[in-house]
N, C-alpha and C positions, 0 to 999 in steps of 0.2 A: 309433750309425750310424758305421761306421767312412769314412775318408776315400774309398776308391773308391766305396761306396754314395753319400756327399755330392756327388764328381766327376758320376757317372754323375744324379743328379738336378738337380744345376745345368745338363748339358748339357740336357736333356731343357726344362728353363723355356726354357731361351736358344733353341731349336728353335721351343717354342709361342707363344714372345715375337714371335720373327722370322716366322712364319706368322700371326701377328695383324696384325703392322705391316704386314704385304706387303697381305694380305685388306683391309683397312682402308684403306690406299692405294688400293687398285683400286677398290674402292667408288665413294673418293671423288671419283674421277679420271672413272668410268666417270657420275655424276652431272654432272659438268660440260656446259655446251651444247659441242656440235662443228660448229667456225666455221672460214672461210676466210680465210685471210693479207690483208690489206689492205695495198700500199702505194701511197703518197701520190703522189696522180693518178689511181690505177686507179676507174671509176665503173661504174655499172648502169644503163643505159639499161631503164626499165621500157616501152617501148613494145612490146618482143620480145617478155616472156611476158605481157603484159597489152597486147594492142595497141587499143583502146577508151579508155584510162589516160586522153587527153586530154579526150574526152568524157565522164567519169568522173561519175556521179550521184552527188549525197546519199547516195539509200539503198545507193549501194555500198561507203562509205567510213564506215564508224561505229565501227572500231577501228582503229587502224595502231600495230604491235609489233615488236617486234626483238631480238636477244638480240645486246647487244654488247661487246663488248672493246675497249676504246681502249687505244692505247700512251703511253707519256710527251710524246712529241711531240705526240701529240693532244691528252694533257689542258692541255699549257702553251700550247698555239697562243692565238691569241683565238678564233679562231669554226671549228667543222671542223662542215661539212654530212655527218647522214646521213641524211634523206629530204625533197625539196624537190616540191613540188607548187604549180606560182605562175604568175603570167603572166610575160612576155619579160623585166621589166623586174627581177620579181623583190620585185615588193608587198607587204609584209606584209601587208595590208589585202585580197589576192587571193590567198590561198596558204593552203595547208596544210605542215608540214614540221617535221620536228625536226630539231634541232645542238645540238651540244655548244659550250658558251662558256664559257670559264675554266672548265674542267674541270665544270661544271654543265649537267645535262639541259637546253634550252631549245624551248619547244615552242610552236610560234605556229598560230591558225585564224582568218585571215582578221583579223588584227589585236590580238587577245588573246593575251598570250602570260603561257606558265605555266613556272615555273622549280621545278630539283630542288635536293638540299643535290648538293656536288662526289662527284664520282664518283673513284675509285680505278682507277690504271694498273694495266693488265694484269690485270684483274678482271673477271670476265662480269658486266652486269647484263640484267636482262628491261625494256625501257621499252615500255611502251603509254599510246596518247592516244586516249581513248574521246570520241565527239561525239556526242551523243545529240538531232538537228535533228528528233525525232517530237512533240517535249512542247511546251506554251506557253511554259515556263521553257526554250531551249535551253541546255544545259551543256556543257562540256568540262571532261575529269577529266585529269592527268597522275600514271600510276604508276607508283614505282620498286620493283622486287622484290616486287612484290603489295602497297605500300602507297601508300596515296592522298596524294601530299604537294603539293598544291594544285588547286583548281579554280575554274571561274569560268563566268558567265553569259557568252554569245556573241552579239555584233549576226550574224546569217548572213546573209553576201554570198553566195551560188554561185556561182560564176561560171561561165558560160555553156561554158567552154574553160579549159583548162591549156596553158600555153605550152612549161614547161619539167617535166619530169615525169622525174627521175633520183636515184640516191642517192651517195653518198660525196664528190663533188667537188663544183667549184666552176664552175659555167655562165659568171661571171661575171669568172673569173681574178681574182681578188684573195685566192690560196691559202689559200681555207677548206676543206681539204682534209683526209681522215680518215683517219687509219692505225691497223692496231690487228689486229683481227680481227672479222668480222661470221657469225653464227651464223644461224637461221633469219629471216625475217621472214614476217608474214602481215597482208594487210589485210582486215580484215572487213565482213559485211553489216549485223551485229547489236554491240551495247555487248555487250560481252562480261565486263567487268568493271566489278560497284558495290558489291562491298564487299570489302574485305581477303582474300587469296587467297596461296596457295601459290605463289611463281614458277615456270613452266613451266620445263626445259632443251629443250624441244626446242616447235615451234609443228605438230603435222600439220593438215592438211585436211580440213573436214568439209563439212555442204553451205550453211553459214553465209559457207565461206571466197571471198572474190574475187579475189584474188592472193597468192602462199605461194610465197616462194623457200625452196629446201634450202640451207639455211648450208654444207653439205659441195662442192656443186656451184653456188656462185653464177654467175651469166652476167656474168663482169665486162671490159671494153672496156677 
């Protein structure tokens, strides 16, 4: 093979090389969830697209999911709220709600709370907190990325009313606040997940769903 035949076939790899890495980028990029900028302060008042949210039954809250992105700031903060459902004062012992605390999922129902390993800035993860109050045994599961990394039996308070019923910030002003970026959420009617599952990038609406914001178009104040 003389030297122009060798040129003329090295060009040709370096073309299929560079058409693979691009192909492959785009893949992997277009698998990514698509979420909206968060900065610290901005919140969701869930009363808009869910305006009942206070009055909120049992059987209408048995998944609550998220696809989220925290930034550096979030993971060093101590405590950045992303969904709080509680009375005025801010109860554990009255509340449903996840945050982030030192970079780790933490996820409370009415007093039990269930913790992740730390989460990674500027990383999408899927968290869901299944509550399953139909059994004799009621449970609560906490999932990261479709795996189950702790659960626990639940005393179930309902309470009667939710006082404060928002996501990202901090009702309370003591800057538990979240920045990052926030992808889909969806609350559900049914557990939706019990055993080890492929993480969603995207959450749509079936007839299971009872409240489903578009991570691309969140309603954020």
């Amino acid at each position: 093979m003389n030297d122009s035949a060798i040129f003329s076939l090295r060009c040709r790899q370096y073309i299929l090389l560079t058409f693979l890495y691009f192909t492959l980028n785009s893949i992997a990029t277009a698998a990514e969830p698509i979420g909206t900028r968060i900065e610290p302060g901005s919140h969701i008042g869930l009363e808009k697209p869910w305006p009942n949210v206070r009055k909120a039954l049992k059987s209408e809250i048995a998944t609550i999911e998220v696809l989220v992105c925290p930034d550096q700031a979030t993971i060093e903060r101590p405590r950045s709220f992303i969904i709080t459902l509680s009375n005025s004062r801010g109860s554990d012992s009255a509340g449903l709600g996840l945050t982030i605390k030192q970079a780790c999922v933490v996820s409370n129902v009415f007093g039990t709370r269930l913790r992740s390993m730390p989460l990674n800035a500027d990383e999408w993860t899927h968290v869901a907190l299944t509550v399953n109050t139909k059994t004799i045994n009621k449970r609560a599961r906490l999932w990261i990325n479709g795996k189950l990394v702790q659960e626990s039996l639940i005393l179930e308070h309902w309470p009667g009313s939710f006082a404060v019923t928002r996501m990202l910030s901090d009702k309370w002003n003591q800057g538990r606040v979240f920045s990052g970026k926030i992808g889909d959420v969806r609350i559900s009617k049914t557990v939706r997940y019990t055993k080890p599952f492929e993480p969603p990038t995207s959450l749509p609406e079936d007839k299971q769903t009872t409240l489903r914001l578009d991570g691309r178009r969140l309603p954020l104040e």
